[in-house]
MARLUMSE-299484 format. One line per 10 residues: number of its first residue (from 1); for each residue x negated, y, z of N, C-alpha, C, O, CB. Coordinates in Angstrom, 3 decimals, padded with zeros to 6 digits, m for minus. Glycine has a CB too. Layout:
N
NUM	X/Y/Z/X/Y/Z/X/Y/Z/X/Y/Z/X/Y/Z | ...
% end
This chain:
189
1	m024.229/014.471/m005.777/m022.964/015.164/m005.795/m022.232/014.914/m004.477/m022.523/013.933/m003.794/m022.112/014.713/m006.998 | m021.483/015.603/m004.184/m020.904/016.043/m002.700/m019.516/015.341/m003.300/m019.006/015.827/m004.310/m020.873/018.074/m002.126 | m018.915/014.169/m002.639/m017.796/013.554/m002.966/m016.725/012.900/m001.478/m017.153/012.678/m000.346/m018.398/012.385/m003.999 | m015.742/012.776/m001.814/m014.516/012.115/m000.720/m013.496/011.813/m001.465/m013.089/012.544/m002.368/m013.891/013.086/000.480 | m012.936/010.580/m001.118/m011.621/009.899/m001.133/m010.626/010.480/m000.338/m010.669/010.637/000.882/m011.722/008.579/m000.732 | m009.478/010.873/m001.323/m008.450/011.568/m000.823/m006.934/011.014/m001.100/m006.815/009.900/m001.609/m008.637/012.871/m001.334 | m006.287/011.445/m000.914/m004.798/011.517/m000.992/m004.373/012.802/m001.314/m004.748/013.767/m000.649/m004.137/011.123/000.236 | m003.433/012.937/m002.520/m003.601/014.252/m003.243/m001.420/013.967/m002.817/m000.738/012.951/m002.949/m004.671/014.276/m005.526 | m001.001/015.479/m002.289/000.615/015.811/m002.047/000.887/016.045/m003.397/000.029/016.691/m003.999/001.092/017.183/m001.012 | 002.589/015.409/m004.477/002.262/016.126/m005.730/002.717/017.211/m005.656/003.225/017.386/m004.549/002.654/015.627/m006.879
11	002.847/018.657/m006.762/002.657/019.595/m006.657/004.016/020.336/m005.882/003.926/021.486/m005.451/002.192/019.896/m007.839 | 005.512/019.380/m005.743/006.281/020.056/m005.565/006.227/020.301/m004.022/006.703/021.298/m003.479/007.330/019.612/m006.168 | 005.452/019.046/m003.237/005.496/018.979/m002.071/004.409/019.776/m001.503/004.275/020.029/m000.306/005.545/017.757/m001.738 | 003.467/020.238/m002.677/002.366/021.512/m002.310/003.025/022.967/m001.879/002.721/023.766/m000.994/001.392/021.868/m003.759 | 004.131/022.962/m002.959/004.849/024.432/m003.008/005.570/024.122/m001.704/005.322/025.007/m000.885/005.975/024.869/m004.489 | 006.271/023.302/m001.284/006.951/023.383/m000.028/006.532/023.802/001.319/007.230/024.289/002.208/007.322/022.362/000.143 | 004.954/023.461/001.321/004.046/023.422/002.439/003.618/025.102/001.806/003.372/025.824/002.773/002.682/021.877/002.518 | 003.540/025.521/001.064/003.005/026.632/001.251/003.938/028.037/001.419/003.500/029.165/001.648/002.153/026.657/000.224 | 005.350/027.638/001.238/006.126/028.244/001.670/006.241/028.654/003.315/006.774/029.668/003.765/006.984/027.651/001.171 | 005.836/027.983/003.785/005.846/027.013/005.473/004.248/028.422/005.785/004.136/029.414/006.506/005.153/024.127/005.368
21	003.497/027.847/004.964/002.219/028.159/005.238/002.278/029.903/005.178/001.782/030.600/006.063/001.171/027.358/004.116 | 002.875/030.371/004.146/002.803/031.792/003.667/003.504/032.877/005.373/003.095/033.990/005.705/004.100/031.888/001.847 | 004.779/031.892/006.226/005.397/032.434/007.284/004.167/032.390/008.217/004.158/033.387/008.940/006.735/031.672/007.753 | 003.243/031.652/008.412/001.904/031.685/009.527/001.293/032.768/009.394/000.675/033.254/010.342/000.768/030.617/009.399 | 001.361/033.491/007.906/000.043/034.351/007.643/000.504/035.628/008.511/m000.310/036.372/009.058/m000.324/034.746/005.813 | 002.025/035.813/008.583/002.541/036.926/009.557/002.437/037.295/010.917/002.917/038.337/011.362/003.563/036.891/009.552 | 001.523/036.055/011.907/001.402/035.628/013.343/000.602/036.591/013.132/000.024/036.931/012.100/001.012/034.180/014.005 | 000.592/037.259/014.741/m001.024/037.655/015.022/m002.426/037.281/015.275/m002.776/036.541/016.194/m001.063/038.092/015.720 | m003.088/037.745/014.549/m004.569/037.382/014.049/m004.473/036.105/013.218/m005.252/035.156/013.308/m005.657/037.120/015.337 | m003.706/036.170/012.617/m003.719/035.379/011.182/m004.642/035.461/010.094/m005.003/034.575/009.320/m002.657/035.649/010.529
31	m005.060/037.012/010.176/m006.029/037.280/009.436/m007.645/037.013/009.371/m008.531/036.819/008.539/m005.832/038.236/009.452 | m007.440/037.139/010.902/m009.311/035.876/011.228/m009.467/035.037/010.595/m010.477/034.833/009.921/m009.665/034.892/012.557 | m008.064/034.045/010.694/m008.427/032.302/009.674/m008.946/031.977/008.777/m008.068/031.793/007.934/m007.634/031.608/009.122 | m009.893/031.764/008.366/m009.916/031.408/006.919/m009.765/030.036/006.634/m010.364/029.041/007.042/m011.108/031.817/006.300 | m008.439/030.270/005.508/m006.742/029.481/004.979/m007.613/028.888/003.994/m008.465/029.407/003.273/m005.037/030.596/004.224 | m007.209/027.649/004.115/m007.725/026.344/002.944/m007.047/027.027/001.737/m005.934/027.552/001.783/m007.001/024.408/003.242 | m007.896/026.955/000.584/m006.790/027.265/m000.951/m005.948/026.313/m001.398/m006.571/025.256/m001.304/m007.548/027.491/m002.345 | m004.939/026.122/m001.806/m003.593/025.229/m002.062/m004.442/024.632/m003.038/m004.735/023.497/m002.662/m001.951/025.936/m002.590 | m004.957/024.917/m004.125/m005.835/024.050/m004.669/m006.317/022.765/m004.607/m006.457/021.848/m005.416/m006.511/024.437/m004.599 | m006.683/023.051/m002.656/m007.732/022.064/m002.223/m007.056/021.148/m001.425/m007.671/020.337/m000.732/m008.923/022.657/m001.460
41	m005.491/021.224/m001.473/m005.135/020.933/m000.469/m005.222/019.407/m000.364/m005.374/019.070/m001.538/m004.011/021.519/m000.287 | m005.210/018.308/000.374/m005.211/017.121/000.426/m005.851/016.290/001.968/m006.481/016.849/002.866/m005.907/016.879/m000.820 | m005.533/015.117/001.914/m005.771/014.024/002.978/m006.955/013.588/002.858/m007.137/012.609/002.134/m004.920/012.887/002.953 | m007.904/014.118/003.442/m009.448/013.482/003.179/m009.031/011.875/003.618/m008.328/011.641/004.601/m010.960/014.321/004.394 | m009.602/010.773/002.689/m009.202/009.268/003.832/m011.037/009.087/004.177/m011.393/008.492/005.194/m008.164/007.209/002.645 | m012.042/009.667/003.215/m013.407/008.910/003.554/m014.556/009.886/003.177/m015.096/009.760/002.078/m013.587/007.425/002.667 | m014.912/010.761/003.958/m016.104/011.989/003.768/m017.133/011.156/003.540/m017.522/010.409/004.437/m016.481/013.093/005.098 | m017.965/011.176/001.774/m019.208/010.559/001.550/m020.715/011.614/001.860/m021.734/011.087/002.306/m019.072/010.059/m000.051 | m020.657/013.119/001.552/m021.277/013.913/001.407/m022.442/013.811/000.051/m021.974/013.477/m001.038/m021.636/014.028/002.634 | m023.354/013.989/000.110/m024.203/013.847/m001.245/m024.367/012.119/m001.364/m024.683/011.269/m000.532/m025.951/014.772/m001.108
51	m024.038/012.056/m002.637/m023.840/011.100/m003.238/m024.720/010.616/m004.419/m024.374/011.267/m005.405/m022.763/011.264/m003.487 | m025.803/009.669/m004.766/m026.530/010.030/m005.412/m025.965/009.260/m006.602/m025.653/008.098/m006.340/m027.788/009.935/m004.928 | m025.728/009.756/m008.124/m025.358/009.432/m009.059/m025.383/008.340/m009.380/m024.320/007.824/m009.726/m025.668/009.921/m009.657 | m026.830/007.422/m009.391/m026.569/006.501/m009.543/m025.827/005.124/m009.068/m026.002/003.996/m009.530/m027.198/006.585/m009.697 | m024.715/005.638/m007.735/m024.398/004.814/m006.769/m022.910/004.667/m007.656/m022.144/003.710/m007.546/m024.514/005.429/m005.053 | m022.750/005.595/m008.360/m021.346/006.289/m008.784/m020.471/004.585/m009.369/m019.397/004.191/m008.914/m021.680/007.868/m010.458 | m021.352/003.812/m010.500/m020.516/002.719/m011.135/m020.180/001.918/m010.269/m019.016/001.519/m010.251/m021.070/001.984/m012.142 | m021.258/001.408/m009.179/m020.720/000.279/m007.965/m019.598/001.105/m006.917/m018.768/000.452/m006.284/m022.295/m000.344/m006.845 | m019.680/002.697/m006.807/m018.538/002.890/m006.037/m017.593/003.024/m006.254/m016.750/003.190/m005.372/m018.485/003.495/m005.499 | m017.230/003.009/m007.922/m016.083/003.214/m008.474/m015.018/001.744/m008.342/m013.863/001.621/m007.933/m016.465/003.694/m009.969
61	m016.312/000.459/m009.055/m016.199/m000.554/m008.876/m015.202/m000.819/m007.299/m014.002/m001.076/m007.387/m017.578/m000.984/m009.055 | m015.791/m000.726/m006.153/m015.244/m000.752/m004.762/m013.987/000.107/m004.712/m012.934/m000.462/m004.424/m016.309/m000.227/m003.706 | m013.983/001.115/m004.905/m013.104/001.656/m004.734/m011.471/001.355/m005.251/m010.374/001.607/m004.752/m013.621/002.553/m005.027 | m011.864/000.767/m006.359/m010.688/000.648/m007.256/m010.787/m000.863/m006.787/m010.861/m001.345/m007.917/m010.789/001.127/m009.063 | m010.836/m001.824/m006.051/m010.504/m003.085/m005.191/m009.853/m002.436/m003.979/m008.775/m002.864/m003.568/m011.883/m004.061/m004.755 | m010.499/m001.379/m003.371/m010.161/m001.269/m002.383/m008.216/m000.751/m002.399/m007.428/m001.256/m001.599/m011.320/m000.363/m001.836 | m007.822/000.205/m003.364/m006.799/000.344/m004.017/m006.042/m000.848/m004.190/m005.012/m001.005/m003.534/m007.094/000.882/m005.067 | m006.406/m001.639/m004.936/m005.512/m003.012/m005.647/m004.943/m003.698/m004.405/m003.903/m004.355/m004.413/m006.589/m004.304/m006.624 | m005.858/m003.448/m003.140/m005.392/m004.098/m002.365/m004.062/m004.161/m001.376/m003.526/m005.085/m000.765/m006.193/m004.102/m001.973 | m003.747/m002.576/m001.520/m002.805/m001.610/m001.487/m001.816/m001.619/m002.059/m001.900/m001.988/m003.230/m003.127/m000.723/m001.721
71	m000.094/m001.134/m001.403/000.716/m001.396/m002.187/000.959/000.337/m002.147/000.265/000.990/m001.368/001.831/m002.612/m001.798 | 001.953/001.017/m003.008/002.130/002.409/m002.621/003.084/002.724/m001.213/003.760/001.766/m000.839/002.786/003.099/m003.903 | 003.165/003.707/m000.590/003.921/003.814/000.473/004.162/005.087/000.350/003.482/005.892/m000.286/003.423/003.389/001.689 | 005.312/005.333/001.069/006.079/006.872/001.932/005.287/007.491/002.448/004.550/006.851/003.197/007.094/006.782/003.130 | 005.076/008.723/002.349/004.691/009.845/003.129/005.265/010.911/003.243/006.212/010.935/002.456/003.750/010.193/002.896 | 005.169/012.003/003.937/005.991/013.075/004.229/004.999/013.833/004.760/004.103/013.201/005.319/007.196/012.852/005.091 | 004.880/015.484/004.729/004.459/016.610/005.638/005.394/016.380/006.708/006.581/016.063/006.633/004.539/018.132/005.020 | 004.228/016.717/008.331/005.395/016.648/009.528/004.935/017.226/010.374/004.224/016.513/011.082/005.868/015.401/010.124 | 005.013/018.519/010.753/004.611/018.973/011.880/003.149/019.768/012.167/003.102/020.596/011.258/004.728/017.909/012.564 | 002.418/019.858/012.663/001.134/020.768/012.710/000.475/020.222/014.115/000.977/019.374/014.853/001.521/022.614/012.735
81	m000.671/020.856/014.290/m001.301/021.013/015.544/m003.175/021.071/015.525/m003.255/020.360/014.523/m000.689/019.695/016.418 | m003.961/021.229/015.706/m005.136/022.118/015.889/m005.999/020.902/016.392/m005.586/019.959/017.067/m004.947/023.533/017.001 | m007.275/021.105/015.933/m008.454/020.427/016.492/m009.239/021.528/017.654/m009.925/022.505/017.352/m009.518/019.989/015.113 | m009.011/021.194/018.611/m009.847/022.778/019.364/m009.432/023.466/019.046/m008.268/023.434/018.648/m011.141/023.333/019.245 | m010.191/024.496/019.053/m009.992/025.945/018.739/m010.142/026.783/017.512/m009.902/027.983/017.374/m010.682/026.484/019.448 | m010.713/025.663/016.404/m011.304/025.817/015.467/m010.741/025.666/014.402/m011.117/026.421/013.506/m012.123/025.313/015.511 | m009.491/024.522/014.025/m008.955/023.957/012.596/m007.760/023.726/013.130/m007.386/023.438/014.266/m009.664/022.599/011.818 | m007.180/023.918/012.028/m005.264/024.195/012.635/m004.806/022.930/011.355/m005.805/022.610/010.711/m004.183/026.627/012.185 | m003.675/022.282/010.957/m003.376/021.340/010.168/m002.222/021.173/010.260/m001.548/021.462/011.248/m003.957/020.349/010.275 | m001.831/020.687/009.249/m000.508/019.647/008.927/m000.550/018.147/009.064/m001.465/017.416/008.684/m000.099/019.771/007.489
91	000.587/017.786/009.669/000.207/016.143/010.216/001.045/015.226/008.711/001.298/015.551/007.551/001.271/015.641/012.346 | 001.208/014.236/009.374/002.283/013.464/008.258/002.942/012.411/008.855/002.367/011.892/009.811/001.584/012.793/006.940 | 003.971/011.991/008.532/004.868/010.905/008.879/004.900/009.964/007.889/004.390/009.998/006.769/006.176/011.321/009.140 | 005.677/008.965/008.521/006.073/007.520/007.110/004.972/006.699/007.143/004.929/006.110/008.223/006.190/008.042/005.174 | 004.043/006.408/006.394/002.977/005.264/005.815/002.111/005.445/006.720/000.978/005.170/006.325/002.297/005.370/004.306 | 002.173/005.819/007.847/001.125/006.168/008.475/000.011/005.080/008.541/m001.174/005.325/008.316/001.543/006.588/009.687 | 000.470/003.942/008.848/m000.539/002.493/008.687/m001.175/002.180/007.893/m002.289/001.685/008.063/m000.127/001.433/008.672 | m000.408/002.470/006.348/m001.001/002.458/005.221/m002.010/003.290/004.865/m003.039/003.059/004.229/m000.243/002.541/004.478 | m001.505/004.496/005.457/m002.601/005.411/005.172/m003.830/005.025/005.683/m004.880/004.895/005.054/m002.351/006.672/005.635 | m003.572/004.797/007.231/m004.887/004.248/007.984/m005.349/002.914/007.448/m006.151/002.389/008.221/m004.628/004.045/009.575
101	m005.181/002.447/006.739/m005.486/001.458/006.266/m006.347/001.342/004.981/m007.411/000.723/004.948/m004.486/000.967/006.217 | m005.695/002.113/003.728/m006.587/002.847/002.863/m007.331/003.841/003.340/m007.515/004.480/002.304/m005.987/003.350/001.915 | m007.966/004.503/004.298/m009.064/005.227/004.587/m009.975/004.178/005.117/m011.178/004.437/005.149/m008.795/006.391/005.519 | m009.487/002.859/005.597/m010.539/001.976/006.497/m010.844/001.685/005.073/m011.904/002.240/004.780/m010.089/000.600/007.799 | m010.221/000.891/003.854/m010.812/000.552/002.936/m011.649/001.006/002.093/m012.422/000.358/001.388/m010.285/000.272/002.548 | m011.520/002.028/002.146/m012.115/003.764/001.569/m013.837/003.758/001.892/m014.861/003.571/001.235/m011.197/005.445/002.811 | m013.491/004.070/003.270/m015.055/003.704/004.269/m015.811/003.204/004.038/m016.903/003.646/003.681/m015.195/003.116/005.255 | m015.409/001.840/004.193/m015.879/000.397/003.779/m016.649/000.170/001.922/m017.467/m000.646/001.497/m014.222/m000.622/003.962 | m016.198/000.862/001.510/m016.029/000.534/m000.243/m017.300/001.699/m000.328/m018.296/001.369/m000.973/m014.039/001.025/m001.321 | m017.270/002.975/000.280/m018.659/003.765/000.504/m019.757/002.934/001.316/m020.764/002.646/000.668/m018.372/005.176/001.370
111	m019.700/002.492/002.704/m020.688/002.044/002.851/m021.150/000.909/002.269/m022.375/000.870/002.156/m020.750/002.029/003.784 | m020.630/000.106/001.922/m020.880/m001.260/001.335/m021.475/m001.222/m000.537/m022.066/m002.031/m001.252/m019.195/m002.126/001.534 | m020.766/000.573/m000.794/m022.064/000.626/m001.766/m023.414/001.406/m001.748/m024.185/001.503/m002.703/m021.628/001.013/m002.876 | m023.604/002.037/m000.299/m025.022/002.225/000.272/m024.479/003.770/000.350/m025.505/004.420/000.148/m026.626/001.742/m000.781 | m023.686/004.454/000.488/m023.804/005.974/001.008/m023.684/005.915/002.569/m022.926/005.298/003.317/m022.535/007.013/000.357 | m024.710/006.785/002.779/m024.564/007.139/003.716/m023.507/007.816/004.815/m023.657/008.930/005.317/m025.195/007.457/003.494 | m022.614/007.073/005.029/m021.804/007.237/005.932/m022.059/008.037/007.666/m022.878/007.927/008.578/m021.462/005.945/005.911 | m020.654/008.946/007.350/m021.117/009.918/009.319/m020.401/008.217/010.181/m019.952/007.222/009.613/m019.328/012.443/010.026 | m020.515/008.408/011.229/m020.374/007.760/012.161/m018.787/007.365/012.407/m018.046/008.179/012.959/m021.031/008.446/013.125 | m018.323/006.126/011.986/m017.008/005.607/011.963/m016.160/005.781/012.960/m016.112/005.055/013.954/m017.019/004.442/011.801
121	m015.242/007.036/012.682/m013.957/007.270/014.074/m012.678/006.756/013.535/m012.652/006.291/012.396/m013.576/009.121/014.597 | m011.333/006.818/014.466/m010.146/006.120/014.095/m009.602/007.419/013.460/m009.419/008.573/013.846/m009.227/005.344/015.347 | m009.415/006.684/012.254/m008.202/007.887/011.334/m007.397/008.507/011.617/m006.474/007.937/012.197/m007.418/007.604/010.532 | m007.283/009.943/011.388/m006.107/010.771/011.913/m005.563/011.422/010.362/m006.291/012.132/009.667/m006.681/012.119/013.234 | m004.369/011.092/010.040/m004.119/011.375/008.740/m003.577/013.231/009.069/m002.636/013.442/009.835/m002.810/010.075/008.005 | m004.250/014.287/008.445/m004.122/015.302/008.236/m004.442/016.382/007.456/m005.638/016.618/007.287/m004.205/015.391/008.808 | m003.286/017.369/006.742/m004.348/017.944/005.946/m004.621/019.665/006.357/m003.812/020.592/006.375/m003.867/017.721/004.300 | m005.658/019.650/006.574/m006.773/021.478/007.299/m006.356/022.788/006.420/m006.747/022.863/005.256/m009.123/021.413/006.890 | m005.660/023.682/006.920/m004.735/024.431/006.458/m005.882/025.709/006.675/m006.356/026.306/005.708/m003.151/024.358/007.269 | m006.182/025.970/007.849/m007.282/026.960/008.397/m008.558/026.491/009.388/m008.423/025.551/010.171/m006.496/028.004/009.210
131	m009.743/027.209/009.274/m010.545/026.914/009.782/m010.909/028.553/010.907/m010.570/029.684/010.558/m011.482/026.277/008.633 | m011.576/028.254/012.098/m011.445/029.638/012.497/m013.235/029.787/012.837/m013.791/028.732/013.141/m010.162/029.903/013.995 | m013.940/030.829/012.794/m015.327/030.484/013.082/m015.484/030.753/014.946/m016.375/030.245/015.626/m016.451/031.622/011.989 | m014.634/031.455/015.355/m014.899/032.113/017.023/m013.643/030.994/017.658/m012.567/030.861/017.075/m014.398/034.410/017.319 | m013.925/030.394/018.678/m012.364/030.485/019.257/m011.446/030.922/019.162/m011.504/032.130/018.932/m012.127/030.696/019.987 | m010.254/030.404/019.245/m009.104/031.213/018.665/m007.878/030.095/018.757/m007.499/029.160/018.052/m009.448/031.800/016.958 | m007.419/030.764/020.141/m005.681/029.842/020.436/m004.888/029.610/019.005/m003.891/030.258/018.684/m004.315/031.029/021.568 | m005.268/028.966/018.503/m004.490/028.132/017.568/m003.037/027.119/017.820/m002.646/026.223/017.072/m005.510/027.299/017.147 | m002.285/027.676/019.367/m001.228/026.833/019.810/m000.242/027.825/018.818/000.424/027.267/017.945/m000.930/026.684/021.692 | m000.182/029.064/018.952/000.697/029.440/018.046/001.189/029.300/016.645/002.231/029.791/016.212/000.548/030.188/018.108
141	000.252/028.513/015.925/000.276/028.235/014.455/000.743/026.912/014.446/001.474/026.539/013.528/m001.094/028.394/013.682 | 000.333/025.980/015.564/000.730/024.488/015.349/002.167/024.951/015.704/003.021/024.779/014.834/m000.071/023.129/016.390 | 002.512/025.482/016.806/003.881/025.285/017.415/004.763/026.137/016.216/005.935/025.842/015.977/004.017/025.982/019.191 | 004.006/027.286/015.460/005.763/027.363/014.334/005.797/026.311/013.384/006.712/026.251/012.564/006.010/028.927/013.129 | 004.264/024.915/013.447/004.672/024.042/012.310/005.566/023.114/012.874/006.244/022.406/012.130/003.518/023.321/011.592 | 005.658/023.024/014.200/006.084/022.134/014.721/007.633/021.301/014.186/007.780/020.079/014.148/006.019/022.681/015.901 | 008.328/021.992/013.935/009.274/021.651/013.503/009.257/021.411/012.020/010.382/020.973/011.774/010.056/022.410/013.923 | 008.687/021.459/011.094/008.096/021.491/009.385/008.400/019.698/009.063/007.713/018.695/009.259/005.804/022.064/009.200 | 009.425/019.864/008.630/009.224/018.110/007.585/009.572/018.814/006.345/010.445/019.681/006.302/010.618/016.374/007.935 | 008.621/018.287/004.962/008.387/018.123/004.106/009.045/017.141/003.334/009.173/016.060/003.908/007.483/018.127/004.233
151	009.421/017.209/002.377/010.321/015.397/001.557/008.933/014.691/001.509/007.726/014.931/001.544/011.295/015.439/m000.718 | 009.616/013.918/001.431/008.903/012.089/001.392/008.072/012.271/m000.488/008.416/013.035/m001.391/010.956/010.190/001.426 | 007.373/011.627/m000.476/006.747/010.943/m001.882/006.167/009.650/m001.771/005.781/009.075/m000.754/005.602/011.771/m002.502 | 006.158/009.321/m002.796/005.295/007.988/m002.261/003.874/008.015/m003.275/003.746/008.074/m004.497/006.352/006.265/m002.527 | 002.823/007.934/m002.063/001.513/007.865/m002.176/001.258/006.353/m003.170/001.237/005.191/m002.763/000.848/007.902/m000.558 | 001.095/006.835/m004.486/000.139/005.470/m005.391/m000.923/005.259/m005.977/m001.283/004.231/m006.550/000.523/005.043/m006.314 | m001.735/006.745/m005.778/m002.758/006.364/m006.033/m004.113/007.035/m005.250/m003.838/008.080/m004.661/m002.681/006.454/m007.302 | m005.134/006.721/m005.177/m006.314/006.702/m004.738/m007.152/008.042/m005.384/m006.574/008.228/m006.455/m006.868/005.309/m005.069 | m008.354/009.185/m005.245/m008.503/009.823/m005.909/m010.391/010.107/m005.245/m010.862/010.410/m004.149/m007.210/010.820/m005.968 | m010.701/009.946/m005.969/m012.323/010.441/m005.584/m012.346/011.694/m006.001/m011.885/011.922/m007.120/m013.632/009.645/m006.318
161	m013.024/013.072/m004.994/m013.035/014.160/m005.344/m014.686/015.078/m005.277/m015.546/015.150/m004.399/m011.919/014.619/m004.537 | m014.581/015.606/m006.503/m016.086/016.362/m006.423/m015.501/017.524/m005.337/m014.338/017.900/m005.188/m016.832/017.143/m008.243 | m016.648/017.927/m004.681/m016.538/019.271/m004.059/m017.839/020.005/m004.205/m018.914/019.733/m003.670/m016.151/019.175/m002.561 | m017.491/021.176/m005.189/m018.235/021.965/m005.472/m018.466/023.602/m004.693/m017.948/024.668/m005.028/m017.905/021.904/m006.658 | m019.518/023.296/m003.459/m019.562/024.399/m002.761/m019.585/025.685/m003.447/m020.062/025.841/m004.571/m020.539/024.302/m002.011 | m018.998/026.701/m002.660/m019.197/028.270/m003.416/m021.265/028.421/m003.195/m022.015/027.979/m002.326/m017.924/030.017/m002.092 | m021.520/029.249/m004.452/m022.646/029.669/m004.193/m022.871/031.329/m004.561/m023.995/031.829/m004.591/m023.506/028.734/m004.881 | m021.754/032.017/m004.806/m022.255/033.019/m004.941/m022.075/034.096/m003.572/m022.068/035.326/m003.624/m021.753/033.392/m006.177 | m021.963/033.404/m002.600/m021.984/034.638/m001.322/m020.830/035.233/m000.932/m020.705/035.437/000.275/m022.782/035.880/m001.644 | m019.664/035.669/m001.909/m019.031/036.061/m002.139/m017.829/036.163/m000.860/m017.282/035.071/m000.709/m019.016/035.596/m003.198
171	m017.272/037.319/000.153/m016.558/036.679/001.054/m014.954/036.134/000.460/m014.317/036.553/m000.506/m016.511/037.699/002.259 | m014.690/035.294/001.224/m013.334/034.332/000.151/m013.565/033.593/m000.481/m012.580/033.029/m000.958/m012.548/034.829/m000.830 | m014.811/033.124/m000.889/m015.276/031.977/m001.825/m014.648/030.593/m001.135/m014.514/030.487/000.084/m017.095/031.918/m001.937 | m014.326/029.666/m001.975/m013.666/028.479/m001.686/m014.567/027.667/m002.652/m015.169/027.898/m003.701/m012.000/028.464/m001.935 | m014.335/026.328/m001.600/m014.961/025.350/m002.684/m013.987/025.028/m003.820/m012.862/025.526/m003.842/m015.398/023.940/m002.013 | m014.492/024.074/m004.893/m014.092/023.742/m005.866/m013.877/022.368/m005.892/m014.690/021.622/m005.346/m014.755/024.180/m006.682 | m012.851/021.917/m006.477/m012.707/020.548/m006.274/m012.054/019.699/m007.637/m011.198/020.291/m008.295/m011.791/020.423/m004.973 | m012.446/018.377/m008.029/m012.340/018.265/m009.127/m012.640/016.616/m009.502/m013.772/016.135/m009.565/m013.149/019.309/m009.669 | m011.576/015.986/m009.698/m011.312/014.727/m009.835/m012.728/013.266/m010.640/m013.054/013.102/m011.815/m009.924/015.039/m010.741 | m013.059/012.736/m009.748/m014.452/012.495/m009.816/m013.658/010.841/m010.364/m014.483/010.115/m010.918/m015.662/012.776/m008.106
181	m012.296/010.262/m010.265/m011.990/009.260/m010.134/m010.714/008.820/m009.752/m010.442/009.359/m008.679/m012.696/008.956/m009.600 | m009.642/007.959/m010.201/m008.518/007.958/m009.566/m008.217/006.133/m009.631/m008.948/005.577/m010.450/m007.367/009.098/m010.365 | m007.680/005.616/m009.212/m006.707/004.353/m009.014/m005.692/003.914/m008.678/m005.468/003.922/m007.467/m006.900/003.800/m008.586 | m004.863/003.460/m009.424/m003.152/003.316/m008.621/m003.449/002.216/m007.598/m004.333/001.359/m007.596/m001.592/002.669/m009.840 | m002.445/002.482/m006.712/m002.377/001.512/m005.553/m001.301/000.256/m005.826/m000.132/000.316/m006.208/m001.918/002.379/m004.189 | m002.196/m001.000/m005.459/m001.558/m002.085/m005.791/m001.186/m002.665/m007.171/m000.324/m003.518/m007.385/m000.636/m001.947/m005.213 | m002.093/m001.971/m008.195/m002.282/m002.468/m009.212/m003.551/m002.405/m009.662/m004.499/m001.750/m009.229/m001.535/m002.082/m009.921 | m003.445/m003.468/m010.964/m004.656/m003.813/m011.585/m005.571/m002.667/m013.115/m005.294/m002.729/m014.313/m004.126/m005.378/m012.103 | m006.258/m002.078/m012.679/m006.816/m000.689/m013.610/m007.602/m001.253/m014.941/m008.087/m000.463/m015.752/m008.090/000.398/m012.600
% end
């Protein structure tokens, strides 16, 4: 199974961002993008990719230490800006340490129960709004987020997520996503 540790916005702070999000779709060539579904929206902290079932009890095990170790913290939507030319995003403010901190633990709690892990970079807490397949100046989409703060919540818990690729071809197909696991932060489960 295709799985990641996330950080899930709750729903009111979803609707806020997509209010934000719905004014982008009006830019020109907005329509190239193809726009993450609000659904999906969230803070990847630790991409596992196929995951083989039986790894599932020892990673749950890890995972939910890796949590306890954690206290909850502040976060906020803040601002935007683009990977290349390719993925446009929402940034975040507040816990930022924390955050980076539960994704290192995140990591750690996957490899240490044998998944195969991509190659360990420094955390950038963000969540991927659009993806573009050609090049495509994406300064215009970061710069109307630029100014975008979101209210604060405070992040408490931890969430393992299935991602269930589209398979029927279909153009617009989105993956599916679907709670594989959760843990409060800084407490005992």
């Amino acid at each position: 199974m295709r799985l990641f540790a996330a950080v899930v916005p709750p729903e009111e702070v979803l609707r806020e961002l997509g209010r934000a999000v719905d004014r982008l779709h009006g830019l020109p060539g907005a329509e190239g993008l193809r726009w993450t579904g609000r659904p999906g929206w969230h803070f990847t902290l630790a991409f596992m990719g196929e995951v083989d079932e039986a790894l599932l009890p020892e990673l749950h095990e890890r995972l939910g230490r890796a949590a306890r170790r954690g206290e909850g913290f502040r976060l906020r939507l803040h601002g935007g800006g683009h990977f290349g030319r390719r993925t446009l995003w929402v940034g975040a403010a507040g816990g930022l340490d924390a955050m980076r901190m539960l994704a290192e633990r995140t990591d750690a709690a996957a490899r240490r129960t044998g998944v195969a892990m991509e190659e360990h970079r420094r955390y950038h807490a963000h969540l991927t709004l659009a993806r573009s397949r050609a090049d495509t100046d994406l300064r215009p989409y970061a710069d109307a987020l630029a100014p975008f703060e979101g209210r604060p919540w405070t992040v408490n818990r931890l969430l393992l997520i299935r991602s269930n690729l589209p398979g029927g071809g279909r153009p617009g197909e989105r993956p599916r996503y679907e709670e594989a696991g959760t843990w409060p932060l800084g407490a005992a489960d």
